[in-house]
N, C-alpha and C positions, 0 to 999 in steps of 0.2 A: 290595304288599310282603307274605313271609311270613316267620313265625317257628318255626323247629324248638323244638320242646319234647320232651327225652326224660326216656323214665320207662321206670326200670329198678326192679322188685322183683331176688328174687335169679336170677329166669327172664324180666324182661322190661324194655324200655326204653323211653319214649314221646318222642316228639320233635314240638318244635313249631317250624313254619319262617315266618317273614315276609320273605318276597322274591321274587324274580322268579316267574313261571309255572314254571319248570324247576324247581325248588327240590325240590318235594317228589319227583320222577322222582331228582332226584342224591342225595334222603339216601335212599331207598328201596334205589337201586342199591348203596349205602353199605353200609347193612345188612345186607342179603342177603349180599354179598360179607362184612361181619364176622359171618356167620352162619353161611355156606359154613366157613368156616375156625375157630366156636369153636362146639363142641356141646354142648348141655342147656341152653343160653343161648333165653329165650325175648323179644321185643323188641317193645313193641306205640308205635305212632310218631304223633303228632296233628299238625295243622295247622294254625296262626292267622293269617287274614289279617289284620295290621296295621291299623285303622283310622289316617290321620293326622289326622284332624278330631277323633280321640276322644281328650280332655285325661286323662282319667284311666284308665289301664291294667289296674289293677285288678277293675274291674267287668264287666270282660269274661267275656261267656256261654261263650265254647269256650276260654277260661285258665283259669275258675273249673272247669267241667266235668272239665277231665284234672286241676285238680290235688283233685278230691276225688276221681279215680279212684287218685290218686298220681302223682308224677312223681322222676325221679331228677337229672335235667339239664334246665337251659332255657337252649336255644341259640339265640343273638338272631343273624341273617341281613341284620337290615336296615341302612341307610344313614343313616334321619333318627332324631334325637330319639332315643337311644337310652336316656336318663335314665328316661323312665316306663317301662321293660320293666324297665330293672334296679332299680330301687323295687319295681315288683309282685314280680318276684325275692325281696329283699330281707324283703318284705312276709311272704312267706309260706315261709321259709326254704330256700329251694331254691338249688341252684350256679347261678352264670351265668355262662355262657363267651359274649364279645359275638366275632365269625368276620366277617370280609369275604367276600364271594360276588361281588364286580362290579368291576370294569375302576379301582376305585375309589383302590389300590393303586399302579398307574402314575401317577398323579393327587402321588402320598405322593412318589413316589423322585422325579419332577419336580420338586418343591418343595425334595427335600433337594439334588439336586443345585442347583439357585437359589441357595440358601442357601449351600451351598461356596462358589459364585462370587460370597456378597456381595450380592445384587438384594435390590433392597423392593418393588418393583411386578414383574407380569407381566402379559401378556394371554393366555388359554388360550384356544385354538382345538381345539373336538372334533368330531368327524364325524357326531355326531348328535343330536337333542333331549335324547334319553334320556342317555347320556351325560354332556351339559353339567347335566340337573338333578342329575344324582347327584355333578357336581363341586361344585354348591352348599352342598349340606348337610356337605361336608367342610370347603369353605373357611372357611365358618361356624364351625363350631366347633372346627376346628384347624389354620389356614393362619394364618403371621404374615405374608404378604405382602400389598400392596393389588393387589386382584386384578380384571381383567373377563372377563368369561367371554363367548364368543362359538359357537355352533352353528353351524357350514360358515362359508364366506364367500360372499355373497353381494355384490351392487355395491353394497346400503346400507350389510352390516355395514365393506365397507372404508372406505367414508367416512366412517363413524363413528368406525372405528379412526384414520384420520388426522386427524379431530377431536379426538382426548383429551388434552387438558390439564391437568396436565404430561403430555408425550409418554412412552408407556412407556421403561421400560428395556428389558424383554425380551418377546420373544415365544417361544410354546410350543405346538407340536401336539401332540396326543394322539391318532393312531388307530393303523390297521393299515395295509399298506405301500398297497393300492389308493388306498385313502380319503389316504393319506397324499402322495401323486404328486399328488390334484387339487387336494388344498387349499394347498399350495406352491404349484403353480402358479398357481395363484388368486391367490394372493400376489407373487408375481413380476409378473404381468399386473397389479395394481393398485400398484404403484412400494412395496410394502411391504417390499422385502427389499433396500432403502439400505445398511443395516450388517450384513450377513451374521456378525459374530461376534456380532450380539445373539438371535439366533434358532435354537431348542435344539427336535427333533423326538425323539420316543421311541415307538417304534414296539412294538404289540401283540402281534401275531406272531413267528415266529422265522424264516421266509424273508424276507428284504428286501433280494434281491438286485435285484429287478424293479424298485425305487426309483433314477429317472434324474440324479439330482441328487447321489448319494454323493461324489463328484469335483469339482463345478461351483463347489457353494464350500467349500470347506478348514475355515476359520475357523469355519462353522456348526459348533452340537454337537449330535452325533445317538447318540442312545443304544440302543443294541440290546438283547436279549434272547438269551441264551446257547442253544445247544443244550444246557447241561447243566441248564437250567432244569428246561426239557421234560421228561428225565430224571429228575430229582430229582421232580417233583411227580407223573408218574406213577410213581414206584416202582421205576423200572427200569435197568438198567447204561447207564454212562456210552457213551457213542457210539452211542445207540439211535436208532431212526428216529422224528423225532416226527412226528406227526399231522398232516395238514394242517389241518384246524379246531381244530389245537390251543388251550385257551381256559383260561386259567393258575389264574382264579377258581373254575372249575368242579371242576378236579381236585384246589385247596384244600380247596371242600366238602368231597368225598368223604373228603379226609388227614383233615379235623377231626372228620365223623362218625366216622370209624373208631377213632380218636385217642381219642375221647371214650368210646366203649364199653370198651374197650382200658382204660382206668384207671379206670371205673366199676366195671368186672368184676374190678380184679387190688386196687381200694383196700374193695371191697365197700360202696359208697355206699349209705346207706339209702334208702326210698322215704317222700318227704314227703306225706302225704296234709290234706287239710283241708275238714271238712265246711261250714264256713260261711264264707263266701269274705266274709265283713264283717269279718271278727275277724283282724284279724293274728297270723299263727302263733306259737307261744309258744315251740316247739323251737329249737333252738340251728341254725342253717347248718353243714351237714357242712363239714369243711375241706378245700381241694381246692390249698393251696398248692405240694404237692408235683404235682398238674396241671400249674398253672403252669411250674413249674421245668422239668418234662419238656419241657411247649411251647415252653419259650423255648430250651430246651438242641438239641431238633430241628430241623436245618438245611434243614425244608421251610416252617419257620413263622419269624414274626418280628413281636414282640411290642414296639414301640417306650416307651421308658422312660417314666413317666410315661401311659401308657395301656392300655385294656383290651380295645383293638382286636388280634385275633388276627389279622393278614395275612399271605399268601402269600409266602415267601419271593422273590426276584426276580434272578440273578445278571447283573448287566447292565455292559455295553462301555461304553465312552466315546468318542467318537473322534471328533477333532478337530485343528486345527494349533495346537502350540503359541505359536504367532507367527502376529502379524500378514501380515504380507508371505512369509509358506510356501506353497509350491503343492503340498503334499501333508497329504491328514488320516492320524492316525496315530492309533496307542492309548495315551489320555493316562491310563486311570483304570479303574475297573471301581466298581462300587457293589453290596453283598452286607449285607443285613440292616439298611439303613440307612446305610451307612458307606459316605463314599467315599474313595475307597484310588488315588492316584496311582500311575501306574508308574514301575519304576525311572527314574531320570535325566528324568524328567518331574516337571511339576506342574500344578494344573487352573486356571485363566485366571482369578486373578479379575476379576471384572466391575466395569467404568468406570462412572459414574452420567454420566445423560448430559439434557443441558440444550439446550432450545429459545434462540438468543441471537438477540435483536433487532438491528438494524443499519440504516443508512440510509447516502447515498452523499454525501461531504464529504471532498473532495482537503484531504491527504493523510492523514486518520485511515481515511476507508474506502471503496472506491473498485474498482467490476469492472474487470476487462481490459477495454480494447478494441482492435480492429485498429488498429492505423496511419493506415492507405489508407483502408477504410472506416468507421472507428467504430464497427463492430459490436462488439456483446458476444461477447467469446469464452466458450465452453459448456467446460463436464470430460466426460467420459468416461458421466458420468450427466445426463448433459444441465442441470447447474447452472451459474451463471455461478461464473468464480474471481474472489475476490474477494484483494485486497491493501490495503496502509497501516497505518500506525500501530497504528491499534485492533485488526485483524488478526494483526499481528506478537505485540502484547500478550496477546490472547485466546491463540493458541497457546500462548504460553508458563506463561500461566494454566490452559490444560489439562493442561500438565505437568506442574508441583507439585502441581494438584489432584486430577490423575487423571479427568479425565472426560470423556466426548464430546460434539460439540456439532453441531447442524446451523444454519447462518445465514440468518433469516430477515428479511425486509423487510416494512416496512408497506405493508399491499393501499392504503389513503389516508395521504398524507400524509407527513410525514417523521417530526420530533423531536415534533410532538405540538401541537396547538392545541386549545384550547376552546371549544366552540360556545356560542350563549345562551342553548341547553338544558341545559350543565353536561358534555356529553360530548367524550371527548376520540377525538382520533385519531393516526396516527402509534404512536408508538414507545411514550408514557406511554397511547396509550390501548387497546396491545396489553397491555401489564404490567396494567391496570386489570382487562381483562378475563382476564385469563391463559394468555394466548396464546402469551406466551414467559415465560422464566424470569426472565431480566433484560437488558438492555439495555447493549450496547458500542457507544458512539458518543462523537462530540463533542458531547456532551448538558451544555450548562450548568446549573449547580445551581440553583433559581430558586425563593423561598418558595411560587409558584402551584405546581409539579409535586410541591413535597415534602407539597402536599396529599393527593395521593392517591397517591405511590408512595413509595421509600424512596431515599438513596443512601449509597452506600458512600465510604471514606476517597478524596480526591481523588486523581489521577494523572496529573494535568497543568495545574498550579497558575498557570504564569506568561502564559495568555491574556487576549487584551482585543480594542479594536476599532482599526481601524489604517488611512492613507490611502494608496494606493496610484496611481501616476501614470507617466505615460511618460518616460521621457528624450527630451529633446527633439532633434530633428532639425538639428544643424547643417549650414549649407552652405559645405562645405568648398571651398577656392580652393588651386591653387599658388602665384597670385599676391595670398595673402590680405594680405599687408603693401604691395600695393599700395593696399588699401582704408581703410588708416588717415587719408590724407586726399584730400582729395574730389578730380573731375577737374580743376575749376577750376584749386587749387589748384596740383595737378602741371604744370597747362598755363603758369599764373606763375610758376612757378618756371623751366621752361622757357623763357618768354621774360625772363626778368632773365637768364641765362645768354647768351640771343642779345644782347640789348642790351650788358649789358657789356661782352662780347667786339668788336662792332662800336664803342662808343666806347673802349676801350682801343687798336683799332687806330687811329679819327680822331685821339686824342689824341699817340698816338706819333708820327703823320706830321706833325702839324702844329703839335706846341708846340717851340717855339726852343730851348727847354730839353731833349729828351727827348737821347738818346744816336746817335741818327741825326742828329738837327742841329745837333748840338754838336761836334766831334770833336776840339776843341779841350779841353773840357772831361774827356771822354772817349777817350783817345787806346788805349786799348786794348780788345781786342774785346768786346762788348757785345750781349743777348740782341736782336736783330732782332722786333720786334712786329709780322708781317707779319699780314694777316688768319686764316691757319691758326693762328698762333702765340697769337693773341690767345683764340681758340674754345679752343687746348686749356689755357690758362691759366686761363678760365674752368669749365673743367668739371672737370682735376685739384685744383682749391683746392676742390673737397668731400671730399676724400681726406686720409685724416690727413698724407702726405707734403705736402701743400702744391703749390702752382703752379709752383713757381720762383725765378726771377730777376726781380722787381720793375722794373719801369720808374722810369727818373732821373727824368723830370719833378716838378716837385708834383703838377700837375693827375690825370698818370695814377697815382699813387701815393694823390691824395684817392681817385677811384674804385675803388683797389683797397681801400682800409681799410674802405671801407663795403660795398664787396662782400664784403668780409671778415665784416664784422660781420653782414654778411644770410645769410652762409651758417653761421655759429656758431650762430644762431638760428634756424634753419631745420633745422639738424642736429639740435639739442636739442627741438624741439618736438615734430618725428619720432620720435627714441626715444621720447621722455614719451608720446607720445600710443600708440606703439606697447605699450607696456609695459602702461598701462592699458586697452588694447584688448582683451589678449590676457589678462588679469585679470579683467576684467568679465564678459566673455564664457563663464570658469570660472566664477565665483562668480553666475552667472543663475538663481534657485530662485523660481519661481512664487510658493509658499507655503509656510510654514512649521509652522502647527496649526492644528487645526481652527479656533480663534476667526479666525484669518486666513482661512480659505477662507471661514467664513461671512460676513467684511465685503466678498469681492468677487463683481462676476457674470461676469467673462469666463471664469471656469472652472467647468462644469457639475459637475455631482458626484450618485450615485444609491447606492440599496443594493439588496441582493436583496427579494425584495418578499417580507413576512410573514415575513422570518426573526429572528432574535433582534435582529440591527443594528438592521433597521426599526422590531423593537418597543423600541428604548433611547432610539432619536430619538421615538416616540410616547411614548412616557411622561414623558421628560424637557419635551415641549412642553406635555402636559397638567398637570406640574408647575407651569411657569411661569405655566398659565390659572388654577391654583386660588392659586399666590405671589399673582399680581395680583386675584385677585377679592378674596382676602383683604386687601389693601391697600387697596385702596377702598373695601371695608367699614370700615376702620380710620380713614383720612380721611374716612369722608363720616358716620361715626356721630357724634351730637349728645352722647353722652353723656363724648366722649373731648376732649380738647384741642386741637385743630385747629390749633394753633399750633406744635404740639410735631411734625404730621406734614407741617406744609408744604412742602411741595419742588414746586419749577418740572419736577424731571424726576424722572422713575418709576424708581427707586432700582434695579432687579435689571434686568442685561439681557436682550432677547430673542432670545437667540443662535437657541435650538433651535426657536424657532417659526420663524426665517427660514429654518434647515436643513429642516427637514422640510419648510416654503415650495418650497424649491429642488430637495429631492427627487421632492418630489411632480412641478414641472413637467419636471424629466429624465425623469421615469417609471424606477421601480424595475424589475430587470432581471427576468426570470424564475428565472435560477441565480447560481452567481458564474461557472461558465464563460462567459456572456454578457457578464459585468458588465468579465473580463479581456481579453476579445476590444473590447469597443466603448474600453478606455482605450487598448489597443495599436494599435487603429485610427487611434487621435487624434494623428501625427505633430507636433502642433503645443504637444501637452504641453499642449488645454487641455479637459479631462476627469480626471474623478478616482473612484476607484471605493473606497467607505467599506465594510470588512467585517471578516471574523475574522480578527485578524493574526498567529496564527498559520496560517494559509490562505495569506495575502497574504506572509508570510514564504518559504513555501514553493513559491509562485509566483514569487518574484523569485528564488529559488534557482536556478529553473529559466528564465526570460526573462532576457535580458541588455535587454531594453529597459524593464524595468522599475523603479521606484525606490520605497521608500516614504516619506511625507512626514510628521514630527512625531513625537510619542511616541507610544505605545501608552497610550488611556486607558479606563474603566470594565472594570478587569481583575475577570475571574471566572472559577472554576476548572472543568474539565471532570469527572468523576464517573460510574461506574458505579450504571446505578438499576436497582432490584430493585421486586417485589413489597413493598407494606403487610405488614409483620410477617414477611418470610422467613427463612426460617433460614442463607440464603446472605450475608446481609447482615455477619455476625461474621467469617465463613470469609473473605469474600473481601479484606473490610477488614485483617485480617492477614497474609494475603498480599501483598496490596499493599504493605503496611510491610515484611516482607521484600525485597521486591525494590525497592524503596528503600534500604534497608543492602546492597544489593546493586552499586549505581548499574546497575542494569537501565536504566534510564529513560534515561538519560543517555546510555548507549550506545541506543538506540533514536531518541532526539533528532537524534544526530551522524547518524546513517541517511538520515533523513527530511528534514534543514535542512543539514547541514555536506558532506557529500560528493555537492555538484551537478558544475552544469554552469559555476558562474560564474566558475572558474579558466581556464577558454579564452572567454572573454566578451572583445572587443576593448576596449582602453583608452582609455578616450575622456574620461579626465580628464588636462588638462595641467599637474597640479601637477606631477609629476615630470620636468616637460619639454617643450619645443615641440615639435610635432610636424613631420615633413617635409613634410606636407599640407600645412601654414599657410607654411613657409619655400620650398618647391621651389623657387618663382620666381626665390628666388634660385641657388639652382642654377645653372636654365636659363639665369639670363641671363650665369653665369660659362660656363658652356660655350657654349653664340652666341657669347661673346667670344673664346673658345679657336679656335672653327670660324673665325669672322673674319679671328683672327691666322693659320689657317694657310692661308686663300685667300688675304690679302695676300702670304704667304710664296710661297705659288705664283707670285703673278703678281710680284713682284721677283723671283725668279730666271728666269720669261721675258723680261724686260724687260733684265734681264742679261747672258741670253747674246745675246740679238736687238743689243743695243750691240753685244761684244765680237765678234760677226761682221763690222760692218761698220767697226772700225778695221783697215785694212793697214797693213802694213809692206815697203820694197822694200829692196833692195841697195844698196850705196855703193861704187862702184868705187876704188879705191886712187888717189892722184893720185902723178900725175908731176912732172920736174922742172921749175919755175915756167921757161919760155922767152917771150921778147919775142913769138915768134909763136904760143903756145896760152893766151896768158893770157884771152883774151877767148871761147875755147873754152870753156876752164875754168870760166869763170863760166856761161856757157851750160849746160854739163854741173852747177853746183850747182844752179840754178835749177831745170832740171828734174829731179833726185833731190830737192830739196824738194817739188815739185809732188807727185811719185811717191809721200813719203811722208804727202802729207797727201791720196791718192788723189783728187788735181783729174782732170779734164779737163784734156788742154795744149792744148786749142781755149779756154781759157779760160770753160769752161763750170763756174763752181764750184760749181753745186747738182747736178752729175752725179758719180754717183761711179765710180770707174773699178776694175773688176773685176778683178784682178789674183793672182796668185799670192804667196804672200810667202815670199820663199827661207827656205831653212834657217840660213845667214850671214846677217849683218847687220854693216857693219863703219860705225860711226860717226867722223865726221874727215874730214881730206882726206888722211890718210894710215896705209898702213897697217902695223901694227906687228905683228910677230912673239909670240906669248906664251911665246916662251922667251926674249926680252930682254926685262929685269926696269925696268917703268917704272910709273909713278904709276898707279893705279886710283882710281875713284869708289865710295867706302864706301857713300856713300846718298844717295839722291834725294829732300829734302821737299819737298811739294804740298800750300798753301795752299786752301783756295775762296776764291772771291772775296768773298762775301759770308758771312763763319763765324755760327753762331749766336749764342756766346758769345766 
């Protein structure tokens, strides 16, 4: 490093420089050129290379030298420690102007732009060693950002970069456009440029057109360097050509030598001399306020408030998308002496603070896509799985009131977090421990072991617990299920009491003296015939509430019907009763009711996921009951206590949870719950039972219409966002939360995830509201067989019908004549055969032949025939008895 020192008498000026190798070539060229242009001016210029290992500044051989030759100005160049030069300054009463000379400047406007948008942390990326140390000594003593500093990227520095926790907020390049292309890309190629609005490049030079990436992402902010920079610091009119190696620091130098002669010569500064460089000078410091003023008034320099850092003026672009989702960057701002200055109808982005969150996968708080068909993880666009659920839905909207970004991370072992017998945890509590993520969104219950070592915030889903969940059972459903109410025996006796009756109600009628066929004295009017048809269907309509009929006169047949009467009343009644509560029982069928009831039986296995919080409630509550009991026999079997007072035949407290966990153990605990729902849904027989988080199991049954859950919801414990031991997110978020609580956020997120499934089109498979036609068909079917019945007997009586009325004829009756002595025996002749004729005999006297005939159109009955225009007696109607009526 060098330091310009000048020393001006009223003919000369000396200048000392500490900084780069060029230094003393640019104040040289300085001078000359303030030499060229002011005459009688004489200017003698010194040189001090900066020690930084030498703690005190003062005793310096080539500072003490020029200043007992004299000195008028001591111009400080360099970048570290700038406090001992301006002491020895100070020391020996001489001005001190402290001047930037190095890249150090962009370094400055990066941080103020940061600062607009809000950031606490950055990571700087510079293009070279050199460079990156010169940013140190500034961060140091005047960056309020927590800052890492990085030299190129290489494939360590990026894995280190994705190592750092807390994850930055922003990242920052610092070079020129060359250097500027590789190290992006370097960045691109190692997955670092995730969130293109958090990464701000600011470019050295002033062509940076060659830079491929200006378009690619919108959202990045890339700050350029004006062509009127160029102009303005070399001196020259606006729209000039700048330089190709044009180098902003360099041409500062020269502003600030020249600058400095230039009010040395117009304010006539005196020349401080000092023979004995032990003795602090006793003269008073020339005053140089009105220096200052000039400098800060001149729009090549820029003199930040509260500092004595004279920098380079910088007139720099902004340009970027105002918005997120914009496919074009535009000019949001410009930054000039410090200040950055939005454009019209624009404004500059402030920056999101943005949070590593933990997560692990538990239907329906958090949970990746998967295919359908395959079960694969479905990936985004950057190759990350999407994630959904509850806690998902939540976090978003936590990032909206909060304003921050987040990326979702998962524990490399483990899930919510176990303890090993080293005291280490893994999982989710043992990424917080380490600081891996920021805090934690899961269905992470609050538990005094976890609030050891991390923190949690106000709860946000208070009404969880543990819950049993079981299949519905598989009914086999019948058409003819109401034939099953009793057994075939049964239906077969009933069957044959019907045959029997019917055959003694017909013996009875034929052959009691009494009955209405063999009395007819008694009964002289027609009466029901009890023939053996007659008897079968007397028999089988007296199960019908119409009744059989017409009762037979006898006693005998009238005993056998009373008592058949009485077997069918009690036969009818049993049937319903027994149907009624058939179809009753068969609803109200529930395995089990609570846990203490699953745990008194063994025909239904029951398991939990293995090592998850269930499993550890059922362990702990068992190891309770070992230390209840050891304590109890300690109690009875110690000499010193009353023995009398603990005597009991049985061991007072029972042992529910050692049998559970007995019982768990031999199911074997599943690996996931996705297993644990697959092996109860498997269990048609409803005798498997799967113990876990019931709101999980809730929102599984949401979604299975084959599933049921059995008893209350017991050892409830609330779920909780955990954070980091002492974070400061812990206050923030817990108020938020109670926000969105007076909000019923939750509530509407509840309805989401549990109320609008799938269980409204779930078949109904409970019969309180009704029998079902499944269970009744039968009857149905066997009314329509009856209907089919009725109408093939209808068929076959109307063949039977017309087949008769084919084969009765009818002939003609010829008119008779007058009765004479000699045709009377004719006549008879001629009746006999038109009697034949109409009862279609054979007159061979063959009377089972029937004689095929015509049968005329007339028909004249009589032996004579009568005109129907003389008006004689007619036949109104013809009744036709049967011989045998029913009734």
């Amino acid at each position: 490093m060098r330091h310009l020192v000048l020393s001006c008498r009223t003919e000369r000026m000396i200048v000392h420089e500490r900084e780069q190798q060029n230094v003393p070539a640019l104040a040289s060229r300085a001078i000359r050129s303030f030499l060229a242009q002011t005459k009688g001016v004489s200017v003698f210029d010194y040189y001090i290379a900066y020690n930084r290992d030498h703690v005190i500044f003062n005793d310096n051989m080539e500072l003490c030298s020029a200043v007992q030759k004299g000195a008028t100005f001591l111009l400080d160049f360099t970048w570290t420690d700038t406090n001992r030069i301006m002491s020895a300054a100070d020391n020996f009463n001489i001005p001190y102007i402290h001047a930037d000379a190095s890249p150090q400047t962009f370094l400055k406007v990066m941080e103020t732009y940061l600062r607009a948008r809000g950031a606490n942390d950055v990571v700087y990326i510079f293009d070279s060693p050199e460079n990156a140390d010169m940013a140190i000594y500034f961060l140091i003593t005047e960056s309020q950002l927590r800052t890492i500093i990085f030299d190129r990227l290489s494939d360590n520095a990026i894995e280190r970069i994705k190592s750092v926790r807390p994850y930055p907020s922003f990242f920052a390049i610092i070079a020129n456009t060359s250097q500027m292309g590789v190290l992006f890309r370097r960045a691109l190629q190692g997955g670092l440029v995730s969130k293109p609005d958090k990464w701000n490049l600011i470019f050295m030079d002033v062509e940076t057109e060659s830079f491929e990436h200006h378009e690619t992402f919108p959202a990045m902010s890339r700050l350029l360097v004006e062509k009127s920079t160029c102009c303005m610091l070399l001196n020259m009119e606006d729209g000039c050509t700048c330089p190709v190696e044009f180098k902003p620091w360099e041409a500062h130098l020269e502003n600030v030598v020249q600058k400095v002669l230039q009010q040395a010569l117009h304010d006539q500064l005196p020349l401080v001399t000092q023979e004995d460089c032990s003795v602090v000078g006793s003269s008073a410091t020339a005053d140089i306020s009105s220096l200052l003023r000039d400098l800060r008034a001149d729009e090549r320099f820029w003199m930040p408030d509260g500092s004595r850092m004279l920098r380079y003026n910088l007139n720099v672009s902004i340009w970027s998308s105002t918005e997120e989702d914009e496919a074009e960057a535009i000019r949001v701002g410009s930054i000039a002496k410090g200040v950055v200055v939005p454009s019209e109808g624009n404004r500059i982005k402030a920056t999101k603070r943005y949070f590593r969150v933990g997560t692990t996968e538990s239907i329906p708080w958090a949970y990746r896509q998967r295919d359908p068909q395959t079960g694969e993880i479905i990936l985004d666009e950057a190759g990350q799985p999407i994630w959904e659920g509850y806690c998902i839905d939540f976090l978003r909207q936590l990032s909206k009131v909060m304003s921050f970004d987040y990326d979702l991370v998962w524990p490399k072992k483990g899930t919510f977090g176990m303890r090993d017998k080293a005291g280490n945890w893994d999982g989710l509590i043992g990424d917080l421990v380490v600081g891996e993520i920021d805090f934690a969104m899961a269905s992470m219950k609050m538990t005094a072991e976890r609030e050891e070592v991390v923190d949690f915030v106000a709860p946000y889903f208070e009404q969880t617990g543990i819950l049993i969940v079981m299949r519905n059972p598989v009914r086999e459903t019948s058409l003819f299920k109401f034939m099953t109410v009793l057994r075939l025996e049964v239906w077969l006796s009933i069957l044959l009491a019907i045959v029997a009756t019917a055959v003694m109600l017909w013996l009875l009628d034929k052959f009691s003296p009494y009955s209405a066929k063999n009395n007819k004295q008694a009964y002289p009017y027609e009466c029901r015939d009890f023939t053996l048809k007659e008897s079968f269907w007397f028999a089988l309509t007296s199960f019908t509430p119409q009744g059989g009929g017409e009762a037979p006169k006898a006693l005998s047949g009238r005993t056998l019907v009373a008592a058949y009467w009485l077997f069918v009343v009690l036969m009818l009644a049993t049937f319903t009763a027994n149907l009624a509560a058939f179809l009753t029982v068969e609803r109200m069928q529930t395995p089990v009711q609570s846990l203490e009831q699953l745990s008194r039986q063994s025909r239904i296995k029951y398991t939990v996921v293995k090592n998850s919080d269930t499993h550890d409630y059922f362990k702990n509550m068992k190891n309770a009951e070992d230390v209840l009991y050891q304590m109890w026999r300690n109690l009875t079997l110690s000499s010193g206590n009353d023995q009398a007072q603990y005597r009991v035949w049985d061991y007072p407290i029972k042992e529910q949870y050692i049998n559970i966990l007995s019982a768990i153990e031999s199911a074997k605990p599943v690996d996931s719950a996705e297993a644990g729902f697959k092996r109860v849904n498997e269990r048609l027989e409803a005798d498997f039972a799967f113990v876990h988080d019931s709101a999980e199991i809730k929102y599984e049954i949401s979604r299975n219409c084959n599933l049921t859950e059995v008893g209350e919801v017991f050892a409830e414990q609330p779920y909780a966002i955990a954070v980091q031991q002492g974070s400061h997110l812990q206050d923030e978020l817990s108020f938020y939360i109670l926000e969105l609580q007076k909000e019923r956020y939750f509530e509407s997120l509840t309805a989401k995830f549990w109320n609008n499934s799938m269980r409204g089109v779930c078949p109904n498979t409970d019969d309180s509201e009704g029998i079902t036609l499944e269970s009744l068909g039968g009857v149905f079917i066997a009314t329509l067989v009856g209907l089919a019945l009725a109408m093939v007997t209808l068929a076959g009586e109307v063949l039977y019908y017309r087949r008769k009325d084919r084969q009765t004829k009818l002939v003609q009756v010829e008119p008779a004549a007058a009765e004479t002595p000699n045709n009377k025996s004719k006549k008879e002749k001629q009746q006999s055969l038109n009697f034949k004729n109409m009862l279609n005999l054979d007159p061979k006297n063959n009377l089972n032949k029937v004689v095929d005939k015509n049968i005329p159109k007339e028909i004249t009955i009589g032996s004579k025939f009568v005109p129907a225009s003389e008006k004689q007696q007619k036949i109104s109607y013809i009744s036709v008895f049967p011989r045998n009526p029913i009734h």
